[in-house]
N, C-alpha and C positions, 0 to 999 in steps of 0.2 A: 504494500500500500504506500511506505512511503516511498520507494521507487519510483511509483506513477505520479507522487503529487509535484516530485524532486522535477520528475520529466515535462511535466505538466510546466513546475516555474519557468525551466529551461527554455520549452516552446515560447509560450509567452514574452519570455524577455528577449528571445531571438525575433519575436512578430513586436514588439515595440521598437527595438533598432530600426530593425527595415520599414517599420513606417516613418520614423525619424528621417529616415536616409531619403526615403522617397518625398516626406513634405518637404525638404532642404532641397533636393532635384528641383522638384516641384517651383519651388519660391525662385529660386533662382534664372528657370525656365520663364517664369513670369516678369522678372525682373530685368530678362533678357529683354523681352519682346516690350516691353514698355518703354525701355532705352531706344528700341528701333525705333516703335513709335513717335516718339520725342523727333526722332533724326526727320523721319519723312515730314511730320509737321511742319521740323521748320524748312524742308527743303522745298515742302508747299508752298509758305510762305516767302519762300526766296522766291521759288518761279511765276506767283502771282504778282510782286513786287513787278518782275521782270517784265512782265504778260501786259501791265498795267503803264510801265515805261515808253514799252515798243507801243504800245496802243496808240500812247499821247504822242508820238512823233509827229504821225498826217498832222494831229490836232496844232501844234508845235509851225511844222511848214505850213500852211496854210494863213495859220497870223503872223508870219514871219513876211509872206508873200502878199498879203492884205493890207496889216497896218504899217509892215515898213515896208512895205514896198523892194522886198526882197528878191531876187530870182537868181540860180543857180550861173556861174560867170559862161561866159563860153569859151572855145577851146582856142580864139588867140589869145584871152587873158587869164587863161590858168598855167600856173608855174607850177613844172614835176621837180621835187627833189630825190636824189641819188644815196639815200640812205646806208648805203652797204658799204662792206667794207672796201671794197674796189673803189667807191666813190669817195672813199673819203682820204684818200692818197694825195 
């Protein structure tokens, strides 16, 4: 009899470890994924940030081209520069 109750604690304390071991997996796996979560949010918000930049460009040219009276130069008044290392010999 007490054989089986010795056997009995034995079980037991072996089925409280591994549920130990498995909550600690467990938290961890969640803690993972919440860390991702975090990253894609703000990478959300990076790329709406972004989304919302490029949007307002037309908006941007347009009053650039309306109230100052801006317009793109043309090709005898634009100057190329030679930025490389060959050009700058």
């Amino acid at each position: 009899m007490t054989a089986v109750l010795i056997l009995a604690v034995i079980a037991c304390s072996l089925g409280v470890v591994s549920s130990q071991h498995e909550s600690r997996r467990l938290v961890t796996e969640i803690e993972r994924e919440q860390a991702h979560t975090r990253a894609l949010q703000e990478e959300f918000t990076r790329l709406d940030i972004e989304q919302q930049a490029v949007a307002a460009l037309p908006t941007v040219e347009k009053l650039a081209r309306k109230a100052l009276r801006m317009d793109v130069p043309g090709k005898d008044t634009q100057i190329s520069l030679d930025l490389s290392r060959e050009g700058r010999r």
